[in-house]
N, C-alpha and C positions, 0 to 999 in steps of 0.2 A: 486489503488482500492478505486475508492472515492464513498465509501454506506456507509451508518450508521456504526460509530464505537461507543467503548464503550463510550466513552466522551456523544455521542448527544444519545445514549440508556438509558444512567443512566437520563440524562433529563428529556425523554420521559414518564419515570417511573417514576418522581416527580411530573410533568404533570399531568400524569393520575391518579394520587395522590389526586391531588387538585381537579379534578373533581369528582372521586369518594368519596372521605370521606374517603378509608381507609389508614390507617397508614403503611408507610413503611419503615423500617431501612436498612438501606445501611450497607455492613458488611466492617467493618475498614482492612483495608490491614494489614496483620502481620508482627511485625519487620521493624518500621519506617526507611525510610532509608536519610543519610543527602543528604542536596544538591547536594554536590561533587559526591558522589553511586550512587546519582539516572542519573545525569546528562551524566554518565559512564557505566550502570550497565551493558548493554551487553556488555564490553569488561573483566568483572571482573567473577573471577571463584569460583565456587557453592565450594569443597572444602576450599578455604582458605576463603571466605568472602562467604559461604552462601546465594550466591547471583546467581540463574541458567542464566548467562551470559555464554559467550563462551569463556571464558578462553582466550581473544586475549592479555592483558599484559602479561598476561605469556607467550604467543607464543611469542613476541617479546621480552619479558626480557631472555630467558632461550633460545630461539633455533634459531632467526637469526642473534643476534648479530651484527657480521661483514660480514655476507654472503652479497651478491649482487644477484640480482635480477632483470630480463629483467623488461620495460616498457608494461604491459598491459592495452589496451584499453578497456574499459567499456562501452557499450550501453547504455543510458537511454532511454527507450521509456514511454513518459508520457507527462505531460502539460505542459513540456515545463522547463528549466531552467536560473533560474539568474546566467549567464555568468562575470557579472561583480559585483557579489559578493566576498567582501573580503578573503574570507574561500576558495571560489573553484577557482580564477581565476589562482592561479597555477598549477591549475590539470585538464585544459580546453585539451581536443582532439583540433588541428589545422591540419587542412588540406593542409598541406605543399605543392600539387602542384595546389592548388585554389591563387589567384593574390585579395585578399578583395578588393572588392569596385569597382572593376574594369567592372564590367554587363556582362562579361564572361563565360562561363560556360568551362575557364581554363585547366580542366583535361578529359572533355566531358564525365560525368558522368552523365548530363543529369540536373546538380541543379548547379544552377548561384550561385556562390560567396559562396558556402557551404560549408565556413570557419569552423565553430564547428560543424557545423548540420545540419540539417532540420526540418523545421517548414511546418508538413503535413494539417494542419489545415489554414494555411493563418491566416485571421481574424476572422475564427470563434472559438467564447467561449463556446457558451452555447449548448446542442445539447439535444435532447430529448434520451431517454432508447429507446433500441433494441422491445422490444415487444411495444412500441408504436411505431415506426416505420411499424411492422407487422400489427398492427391492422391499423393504418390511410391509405393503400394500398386496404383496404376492404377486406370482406370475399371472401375468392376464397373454401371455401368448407377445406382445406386441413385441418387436426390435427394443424399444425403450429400454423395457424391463431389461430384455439379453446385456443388452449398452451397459448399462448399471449394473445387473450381476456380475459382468465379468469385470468392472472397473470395479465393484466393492471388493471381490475377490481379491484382485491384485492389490489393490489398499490394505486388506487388511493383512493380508500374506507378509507387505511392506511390514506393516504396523508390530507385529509378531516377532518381525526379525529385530524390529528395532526395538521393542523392550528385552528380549534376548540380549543384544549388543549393549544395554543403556543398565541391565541389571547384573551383569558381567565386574561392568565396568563399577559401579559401586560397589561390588561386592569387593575386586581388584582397591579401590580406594580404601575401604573398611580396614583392610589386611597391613597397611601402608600406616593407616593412621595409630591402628593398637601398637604395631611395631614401635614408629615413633612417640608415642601416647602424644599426639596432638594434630589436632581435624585442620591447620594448613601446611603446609611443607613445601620446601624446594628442591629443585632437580638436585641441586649437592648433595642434599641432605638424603635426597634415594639411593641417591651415587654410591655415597659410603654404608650403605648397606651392609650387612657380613651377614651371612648363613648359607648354613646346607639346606633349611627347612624347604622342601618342595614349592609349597603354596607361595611364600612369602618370598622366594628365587623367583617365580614368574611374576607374581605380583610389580616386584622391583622392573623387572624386564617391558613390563608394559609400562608403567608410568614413567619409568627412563625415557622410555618412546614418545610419549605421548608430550610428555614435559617439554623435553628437544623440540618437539614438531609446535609446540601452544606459544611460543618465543613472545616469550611474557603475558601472554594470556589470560583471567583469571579462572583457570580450570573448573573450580566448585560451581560458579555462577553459569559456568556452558555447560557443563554437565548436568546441573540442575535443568534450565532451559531446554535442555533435551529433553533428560526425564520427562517436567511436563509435558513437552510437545504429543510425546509420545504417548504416555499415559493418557491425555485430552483426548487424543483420538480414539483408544480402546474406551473408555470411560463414555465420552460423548458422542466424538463424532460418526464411528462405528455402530456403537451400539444399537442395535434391532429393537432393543427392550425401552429406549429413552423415548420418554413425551415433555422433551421440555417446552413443548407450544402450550400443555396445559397451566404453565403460571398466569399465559396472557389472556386465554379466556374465549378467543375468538376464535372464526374460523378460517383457516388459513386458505381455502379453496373456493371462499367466496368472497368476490371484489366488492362486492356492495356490503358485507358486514366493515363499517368501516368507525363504528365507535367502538375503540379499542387503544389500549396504551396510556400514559399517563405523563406528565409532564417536569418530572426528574430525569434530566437530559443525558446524564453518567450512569443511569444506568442505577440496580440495588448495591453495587458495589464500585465506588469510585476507581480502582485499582483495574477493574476488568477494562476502564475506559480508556486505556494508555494509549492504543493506537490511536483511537479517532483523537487524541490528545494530542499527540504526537503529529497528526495530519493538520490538525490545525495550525497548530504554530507553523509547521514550513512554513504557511500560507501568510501566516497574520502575524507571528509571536510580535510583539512590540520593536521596532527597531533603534536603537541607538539608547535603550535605558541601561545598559551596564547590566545585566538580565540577563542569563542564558546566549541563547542565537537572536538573530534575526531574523525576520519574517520577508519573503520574496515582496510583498503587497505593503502598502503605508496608509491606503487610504480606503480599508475594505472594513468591514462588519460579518462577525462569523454566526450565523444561523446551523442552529445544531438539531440534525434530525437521528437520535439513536435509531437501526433499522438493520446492524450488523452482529451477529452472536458470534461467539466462539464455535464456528463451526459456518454451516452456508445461509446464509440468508435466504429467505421468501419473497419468491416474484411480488407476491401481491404487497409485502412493507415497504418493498424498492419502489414498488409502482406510487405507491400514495405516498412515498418521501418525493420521487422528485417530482409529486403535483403538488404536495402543502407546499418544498422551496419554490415552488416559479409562484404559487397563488402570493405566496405573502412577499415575494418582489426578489428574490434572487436572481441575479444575472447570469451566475455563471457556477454550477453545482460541481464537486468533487466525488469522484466516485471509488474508493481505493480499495474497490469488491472486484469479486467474479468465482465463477464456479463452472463445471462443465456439463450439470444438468439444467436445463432451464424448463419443466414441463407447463408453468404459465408466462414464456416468455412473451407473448401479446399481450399482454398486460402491460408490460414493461418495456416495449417497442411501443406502444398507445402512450405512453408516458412520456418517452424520448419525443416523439410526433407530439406532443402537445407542447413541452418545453422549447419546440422547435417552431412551434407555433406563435409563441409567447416571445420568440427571441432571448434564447436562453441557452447558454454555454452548457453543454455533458461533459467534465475530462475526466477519462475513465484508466483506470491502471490495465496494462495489459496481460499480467497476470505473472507468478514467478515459480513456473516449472521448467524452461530451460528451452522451450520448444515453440514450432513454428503452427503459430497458431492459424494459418490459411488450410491448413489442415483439417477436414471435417470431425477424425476425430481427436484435435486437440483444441476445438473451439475451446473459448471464453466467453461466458456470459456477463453482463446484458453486450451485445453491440452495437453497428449500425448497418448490417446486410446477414438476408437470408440466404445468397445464394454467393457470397462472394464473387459476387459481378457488379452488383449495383448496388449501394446506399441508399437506404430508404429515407433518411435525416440527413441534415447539410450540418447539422449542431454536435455531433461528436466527434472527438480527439480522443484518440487511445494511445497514451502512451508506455513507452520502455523505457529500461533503467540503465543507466551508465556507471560506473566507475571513475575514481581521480586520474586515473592513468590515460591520458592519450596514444594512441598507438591501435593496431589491430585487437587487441582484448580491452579496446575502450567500451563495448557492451558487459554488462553485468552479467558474469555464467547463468544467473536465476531467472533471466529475464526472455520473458516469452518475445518472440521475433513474428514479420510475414511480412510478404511486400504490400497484401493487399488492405490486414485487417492491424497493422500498427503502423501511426501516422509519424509520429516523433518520438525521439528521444530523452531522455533528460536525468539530471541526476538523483541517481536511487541509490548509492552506498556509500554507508557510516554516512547518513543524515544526523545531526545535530538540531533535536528540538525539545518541545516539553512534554514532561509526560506527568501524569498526577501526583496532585499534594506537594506543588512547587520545586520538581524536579525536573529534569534534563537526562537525555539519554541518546546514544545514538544507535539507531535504527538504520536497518536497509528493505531494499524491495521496489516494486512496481507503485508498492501502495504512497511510498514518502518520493516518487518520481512524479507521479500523476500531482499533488501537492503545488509541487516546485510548479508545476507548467500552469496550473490552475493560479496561483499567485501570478504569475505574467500575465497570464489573460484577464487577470480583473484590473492590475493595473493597463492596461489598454483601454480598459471600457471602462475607466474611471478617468483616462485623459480623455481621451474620443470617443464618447457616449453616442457619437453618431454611428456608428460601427456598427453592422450587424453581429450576430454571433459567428455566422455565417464567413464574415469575412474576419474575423477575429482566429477561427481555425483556420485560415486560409494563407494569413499573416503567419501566424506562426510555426506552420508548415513550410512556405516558401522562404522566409530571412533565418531561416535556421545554419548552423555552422555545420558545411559536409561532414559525414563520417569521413573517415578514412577511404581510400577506393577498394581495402578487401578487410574485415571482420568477423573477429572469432565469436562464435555464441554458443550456447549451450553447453552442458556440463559433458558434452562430448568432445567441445571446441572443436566444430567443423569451421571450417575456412569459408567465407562466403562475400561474393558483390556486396554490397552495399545496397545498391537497389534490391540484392533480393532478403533483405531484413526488416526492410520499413520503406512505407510510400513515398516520403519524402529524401529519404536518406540522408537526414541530417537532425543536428542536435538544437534544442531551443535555447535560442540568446534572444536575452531580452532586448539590451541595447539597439541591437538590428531590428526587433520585433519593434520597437516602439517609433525607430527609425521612418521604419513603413508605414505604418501605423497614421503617422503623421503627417505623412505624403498623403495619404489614400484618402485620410478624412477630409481631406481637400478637394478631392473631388471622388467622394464614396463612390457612385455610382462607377469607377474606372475597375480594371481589373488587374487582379495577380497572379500572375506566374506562378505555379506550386513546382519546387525542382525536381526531379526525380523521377 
């Protein structure tokens, strides 16, 4: 899910800070938590440490001990992963009857040397959003089209003000640093400022501002972050004039053109592969080597399908990612996409229906704009209902992102809500995982929540392979820890039930998930109560 999170939001609103003149406080997070907690916190539990993580050292200190546990493969579909990262290369999926290196296509699965993965994207990085796609095809009269014009509209309108706000503010830093003649500085050091000079009097006055408000932040690196975000979008994702599908070759509107892509899982630039990087390790990173974080899962294998660009992905790559992860045996796929156009979304419901066929986990992020996505116009793509009545698949989990904070703003501002089309909760901010060329970063969003829940559910189907998927979403919807009975969501912070934010109204602990888990494999065929 690579859109605005809270990181380049809280910017955006210092930004616009500095253009408007008014004053904004940022509200300090309660109950500082140290390095170590925070580096951990979704694995630590709201009972003992206060902290609404999912309880997974307790699920491994207290219940599986000495038990053993089959090998589960895991899906990544995203931008792609660093495979020869320290943290994950021992928990790389291989494809034992592919011959590396050899130009074969070995097991005649149709993908040459598809040793970990598949890379559906070839060489393309950057790719424009779904409704700029609709709209550069021109009006044909339909609703679609109207849908998309006026949502590119209002994007790009966004997109404008915010390189206005983001080209302000550099120019504002420029001023500051010739002042000082040197590109870092600190709040004193603007403090003591002296002049009459116009420019460099307001120059002072905004980053006084800004500095107070960043309470230790490192300014350059957010600001940069912005920059790109911002720029990405006028550059790519906007753009009317980009064809970055032509690096790949293929045709995006035909399901049956289907040899296409190549078999460098990161993608032509390892660095563009951070998220799906990032996504991985929640899931898998190695746990207990002294290494970065720990990975939710112990005893899984990461299958890497690149199929996500800098910008919206294509139904038809999504479609044939989650058919190669269920063909070549993944149990339970991550999905940490979504968009609001979808115009070959049967492709990708046909897809879900076959992994559902297959018995096969979907956990999908629910998306991070702030808003209640039962809403027809704030869907998120791909789901599991057309008409928000009925569920066509029994195999998908969409989840939302939480926050270290227990209390009424235990929902992440960024994170999309609905009673009917988000099932759980779980932790999405300041994640602590790896991201390329043997680094560590932390990350927030829907995209590193859906992760966390996908590592519980393969440990479940790596202790109780008798499990369906089926009853694996089921499990972890019903042993969840209640929210709160009223929660704040959205970057409006409305006030709202609990049931009316998520179907089950509560957050995933694994502990209690495996709890169940372990009861039910007992007698599978029994059932479970989903709360909420």
């Amino acid at each position: 899910m690579k859109k605005k999170t809270y990181t380049q939001w809280a910017l955006a609103v210092a930004l616009a800070f500095c253009l408007s003149g008014n004053a904004q406080t940022f509200t300090d997070k309660k109950g500082k938590l140290t390095e170590q907690q925070l580096q951990r916190w979704s694995h630590l539990d709201l009972a003992k440490d206060s902290i609404p993580g999912m309880s997974v050292d307790k699920m491994y200190a207290e219940l599986i001990k000495d038990k053993k546990g089959k090998k589960v493969i895991v899906g990544i579909i995203d931008s792609g992963v660093d495979i020869e990262h320290e943290d994950l290369k021992s928990v790389l999926w291989t494809n034992k009857k592919e011959i590396a290196g050899n130009g074969i296509d070995d097991d005649k699965n149709g993908f040459i040397d598809d040793v970990h993965g598949w890379n559906f994207l070839g060489n393309d990085l950057h790719e424009t959003l779904e409704m700029t796609r609709i709209v550069k095809k021109g009006d044909d009269g339909s609703a679609a089209y109207k849908q998309a014009k006026a949502a590119y509209d209002k994007k790009y309108a966004e997109a404008m003000q915010g390189k206005q706000q983001v080209d302000f503010l550099i120019n504002v830093d420029k001023v500051v640093q010739k002042h000082l003649q040197k590109a870092v500085y600190t709040l004193d050091e603007v403090k003591a400022i002296t002049t009459t000079e116009p420019e460099l009097t307001n120059a002072k006055a905004v980053m006084t501002q800004i500095l107070a408000n960043a309470a230790g932040a490192d300014f350059s690196a957010q600001l940069e972050e912005y920059r790109k975000y911002v720029y990405d979008q006028l550059n790519y994702n906007l753009n009317l004039e980009l064809d970055g599908r032509k690096a790949v070759g293929d045709n995006p509107e035909d399901i049956k053109n289907t040899k296409y892509g190549n078999n460098i899982v990161f993608g032509p630039d390892k660095e563009e592969a951070l998220h799906g990087t990032h996504v991985a390790g929640i899931v898998a990173q190695t746990r207990n080597n002294n290494l970065g974080g720990d990975g939710i899962a112990n005893n899984v294998e990461i299958m890497t399908i690149r199929a996500v660009p800098d910008g919206d992905e294509y139904d038809k790559d999504i479609a044939l990612a989650i058919r190669y992860a269920v063909d070549n045996g993944a149990k339970v796929i991550n999905g940490s996409f979504g968009k609001s156009f979808s115009p070959h979304k049967q492709w990708v419901y046909d897809a879900i229906k076959y992994a559902e066929k297959k018995d096969v986990l979907f956990v999908h992020a629910a998306g991070n704009d702030g808003l209640n996505i039962d809403l027809a116009e704030n869907a998120n793509f791909p789901n599991d209902s057309d008409d928000n009545k009925i569920e066509f698949a029994s195999n998908v989990i969409t989840v939302g992102a939480l926050n270290y904070n227990y209390g009424e703003e235990v929902i992440a501002s960024f994170s999309n809500y609905g009673a009917f089309n988000v099932d759980v909760f779980a932790p999405g901010e300041e994640i602590y995982a790896t991201i390329p060329n043997n680094k560590y970063k932390y990350l927030q969003g829907t995209s590193m929540a859906s992760p966390n829940v996908a590592g519980v559910a393969a440990m479940i189907r790596s202790y109780f392979p008798n499990l369906s998927a089926k009853q694996v979403k089921q499990i972890l919807m019903s042993s969840g820890t209640p929210l709160p009975s009223k929660v704040v969501v959205g970057e409006k912070k409305e006030l709202k039930n609990a049931a009316e934010v998520g179907k089950s109204a509560a957050m995933v602990n694994a502990y209690n998930a495996f709890k169940m888990a372990e009861q039910l494999s007992k007698n599978p065929k029994g059932k479970v109560k989903i709360q909420g």
